[in-house]
C-alpha positions in Angstrom: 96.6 147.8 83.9 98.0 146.2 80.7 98.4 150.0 79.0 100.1 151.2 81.8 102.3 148.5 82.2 102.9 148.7 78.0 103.6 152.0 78.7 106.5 151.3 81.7 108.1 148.8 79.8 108.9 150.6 76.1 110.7 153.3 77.8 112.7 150.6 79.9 113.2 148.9 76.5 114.2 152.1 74.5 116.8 152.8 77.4 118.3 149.7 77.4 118.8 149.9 73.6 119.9 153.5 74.0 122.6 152.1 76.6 124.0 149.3 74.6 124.3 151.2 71.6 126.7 153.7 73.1 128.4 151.3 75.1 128.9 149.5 71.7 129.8 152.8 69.8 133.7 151.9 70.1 132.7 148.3 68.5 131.0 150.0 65.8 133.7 152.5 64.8 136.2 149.3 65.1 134.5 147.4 62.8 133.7 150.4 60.3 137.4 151.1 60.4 138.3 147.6 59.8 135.6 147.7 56.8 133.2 145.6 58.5 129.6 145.3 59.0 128.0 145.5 62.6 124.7 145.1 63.2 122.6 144.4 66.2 120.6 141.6 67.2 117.1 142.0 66.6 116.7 141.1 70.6 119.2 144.3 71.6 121.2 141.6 73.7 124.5 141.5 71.3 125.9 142.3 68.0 127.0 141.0 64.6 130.3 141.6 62.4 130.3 140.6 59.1 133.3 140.0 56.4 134.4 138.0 53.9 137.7 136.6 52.6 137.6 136.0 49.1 134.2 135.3 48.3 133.6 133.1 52.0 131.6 134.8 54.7 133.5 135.6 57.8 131.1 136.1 61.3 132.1 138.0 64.9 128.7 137.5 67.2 129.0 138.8 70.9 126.1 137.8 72.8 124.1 135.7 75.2 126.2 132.2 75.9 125.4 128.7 73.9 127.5 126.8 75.9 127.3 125.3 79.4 130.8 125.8 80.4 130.3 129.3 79.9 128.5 132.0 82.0 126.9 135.2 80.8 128.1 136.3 77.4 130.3 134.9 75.1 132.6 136.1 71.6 132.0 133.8 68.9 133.6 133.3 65.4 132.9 131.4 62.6 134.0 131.2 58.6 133.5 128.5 56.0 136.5 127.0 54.5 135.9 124.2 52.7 138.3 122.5 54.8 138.6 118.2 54.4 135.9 116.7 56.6 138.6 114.7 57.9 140.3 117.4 59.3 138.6 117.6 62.9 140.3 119.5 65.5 140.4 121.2 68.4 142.5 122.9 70.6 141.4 124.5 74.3 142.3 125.6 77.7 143.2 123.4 80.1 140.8 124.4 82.9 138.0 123.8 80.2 139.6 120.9 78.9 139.7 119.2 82.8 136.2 120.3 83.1 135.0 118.7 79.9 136.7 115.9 81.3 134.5 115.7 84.4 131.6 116.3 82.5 132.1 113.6 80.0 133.3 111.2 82.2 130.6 111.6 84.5 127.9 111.2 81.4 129.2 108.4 79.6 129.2 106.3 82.8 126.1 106.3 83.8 124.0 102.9 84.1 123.0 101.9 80.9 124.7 104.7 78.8 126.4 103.0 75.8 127.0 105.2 73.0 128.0 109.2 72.9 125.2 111.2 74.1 124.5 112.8 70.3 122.8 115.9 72.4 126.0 117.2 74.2 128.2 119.4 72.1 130.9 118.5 69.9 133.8 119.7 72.4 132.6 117.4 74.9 132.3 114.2 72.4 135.8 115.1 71.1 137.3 115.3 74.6 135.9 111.7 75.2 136.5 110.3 71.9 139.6 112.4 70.5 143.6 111.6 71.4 145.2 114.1 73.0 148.9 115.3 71.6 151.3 115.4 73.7 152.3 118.7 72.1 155.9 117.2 72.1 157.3 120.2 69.8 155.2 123.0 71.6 156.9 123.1 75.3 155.8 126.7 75.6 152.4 126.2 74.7 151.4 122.7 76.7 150.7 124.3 80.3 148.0 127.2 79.2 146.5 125.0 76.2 145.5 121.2 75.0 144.9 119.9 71.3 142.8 117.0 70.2 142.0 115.5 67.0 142.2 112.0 65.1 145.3 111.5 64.5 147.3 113.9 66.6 149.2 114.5 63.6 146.7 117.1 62.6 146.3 119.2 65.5 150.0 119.3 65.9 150.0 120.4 62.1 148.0 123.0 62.6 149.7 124.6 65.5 153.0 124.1 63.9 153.2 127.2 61.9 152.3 131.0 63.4 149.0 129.8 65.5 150.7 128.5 68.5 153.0 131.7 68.5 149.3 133.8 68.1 147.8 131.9 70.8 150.8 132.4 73.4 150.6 136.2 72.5 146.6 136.3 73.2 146.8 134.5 76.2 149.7 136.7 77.5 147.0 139.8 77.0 143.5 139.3 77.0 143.1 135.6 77.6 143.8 134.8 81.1 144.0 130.9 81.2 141.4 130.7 83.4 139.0 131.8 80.6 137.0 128.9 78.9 137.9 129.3 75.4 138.1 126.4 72.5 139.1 127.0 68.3 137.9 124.0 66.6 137.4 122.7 62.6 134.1 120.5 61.8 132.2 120.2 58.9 135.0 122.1 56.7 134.2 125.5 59.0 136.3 126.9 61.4 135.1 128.0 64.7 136.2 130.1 67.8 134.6 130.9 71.2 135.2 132.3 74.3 134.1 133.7 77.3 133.3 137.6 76.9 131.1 139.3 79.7 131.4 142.6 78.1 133.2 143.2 74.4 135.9 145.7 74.2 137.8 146.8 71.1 141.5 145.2 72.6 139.6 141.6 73.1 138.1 141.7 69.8 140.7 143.1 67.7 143.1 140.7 68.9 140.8 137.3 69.0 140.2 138.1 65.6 143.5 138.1 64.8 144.5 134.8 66.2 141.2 133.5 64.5 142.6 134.4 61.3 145.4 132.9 61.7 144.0 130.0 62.8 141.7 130.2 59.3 145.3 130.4 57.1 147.2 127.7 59.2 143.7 125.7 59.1 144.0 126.1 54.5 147.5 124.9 55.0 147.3 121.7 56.6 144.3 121.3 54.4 146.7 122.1 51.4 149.3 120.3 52.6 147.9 116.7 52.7 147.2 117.3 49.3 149.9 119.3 47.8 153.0 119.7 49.6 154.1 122.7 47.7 151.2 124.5 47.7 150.5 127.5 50.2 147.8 128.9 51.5 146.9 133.0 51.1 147.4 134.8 54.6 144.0 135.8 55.5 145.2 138.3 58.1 146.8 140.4 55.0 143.8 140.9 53.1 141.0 143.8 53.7 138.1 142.0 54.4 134.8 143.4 52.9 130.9 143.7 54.0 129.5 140.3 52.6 125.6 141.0 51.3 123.9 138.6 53.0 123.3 137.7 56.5 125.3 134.4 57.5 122.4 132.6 59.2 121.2 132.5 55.2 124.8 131.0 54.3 125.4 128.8 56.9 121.5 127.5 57.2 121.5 129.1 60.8 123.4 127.0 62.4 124.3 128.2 66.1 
């Protein structure tokens, strides 16, 4: 019975792997093109894209969700930046953010809760704990998004320059507001994710482009508290190249 069930099974498996690799052929030739590195996951249930921009590993994963507030699959990004670990923001969708809202208000309530749950995830904590800008000098951008961060001043920073202009143009395309999506900096890294049931080449060539803008505007504020005069390098206008290790290795496999 087990042979014959062994026997089912690795032709379902091989088909599935045979599906998702042409269905993923178009996210393979995008990447090549772009002179990344794809890869997929060992468990056949996503993919990888590797980069870096000079010398610091850049990551793309689609694949199964990590988040509560998201169903099914999500797009992911990720690139160390050495960024201040005072510089802690976020920005997000106002349906996510109202939802965190619940969520968090509904947790930290409870009888005999008195600190922040340490277990939920950071966007949660930092919608309970974080002030809110009132986005004041981005009118156009206040009723699809939210930003967060201690102080303000930093958030509103950041979206100051071209990310708030990259963000209205994604959102006018292939990010329908009602889609859970959050950019973030912690722990000097800057992270991105959003809700992605199946990748296509339009949503990932043009998340990755407000990600990398959100990477160079991230180095400026950075700069900026620093040296005033000093700019940051556009990481949108370099080529970025295969890095030569995997960035589980780099990053000590954090999810």
């Amino acid at each position: 019975m087990l042979k014959t069930l062994q026997r089912w099974l690795s032709p379902q498996r091989a088909a599935r792997a045979t599906a998702s690799t042409n269905a993923w052929l178009d996210v393979a030739e995008w990447a090549v093109h772009k002179g990344y590195t794809f890869k997929r996951t060992r468990e056949g249930d996503g993919f990888v894209i590797d980069a870096n921009f000079s010398g610091k590993p850049w990551r793309l994963e689609w694949g199964p969700s990590q988040r509560a507030y998201i169903n099914s699959h999500e797009l992911r990004f990720r690139m160390e930046l050495q960024l201040p670990s005072s510089l802690q923001m976020l920005v997000l969708n106002r349906p996510l953010l109202k939802q965190l809202e619940n969520e968090s208000f509904e947790r930290y309530t409870e009888v005999n809760q008195t600190q922040v749950d340490v277990s939920t995830s950071e966007e949660m904590r930092w919608v309970a704990m974080f002030a809110q800008s009132d986005l004041a000098g981005q009118r156009a951008l206040k009723p699809h998004f939210a930003a967060l961060s201690s102080p303000p001043s930093h958030v509103e920073a950041w979206l100051k320059g071209d990310l708030a202009a990259a963000l209205l143009l994604v959102s006018a395309s292939v990010l329908p507001v009602e889609v859970p999506m959050v950019l973030m900096s912690l722990r000097g890294r800057a992270y991105m994710r959003t809700a992605l049931p199946e990748p296509n080449v339009a949503t990932l060539d043009a998340m990755s482009k407000v990600f990398a803008t959100a990477c160079t505007e991230a180095l400026r504020v950075s700069t900026s508290s620093i040296d005033a005069t000093a700019t940051s390098p556009s990481i949108a206008a370099y080529e970025l190249a295969p890095v030569t290790s995997a960035w589980q290795s780099e990053l000590g496999g954090e999810k």
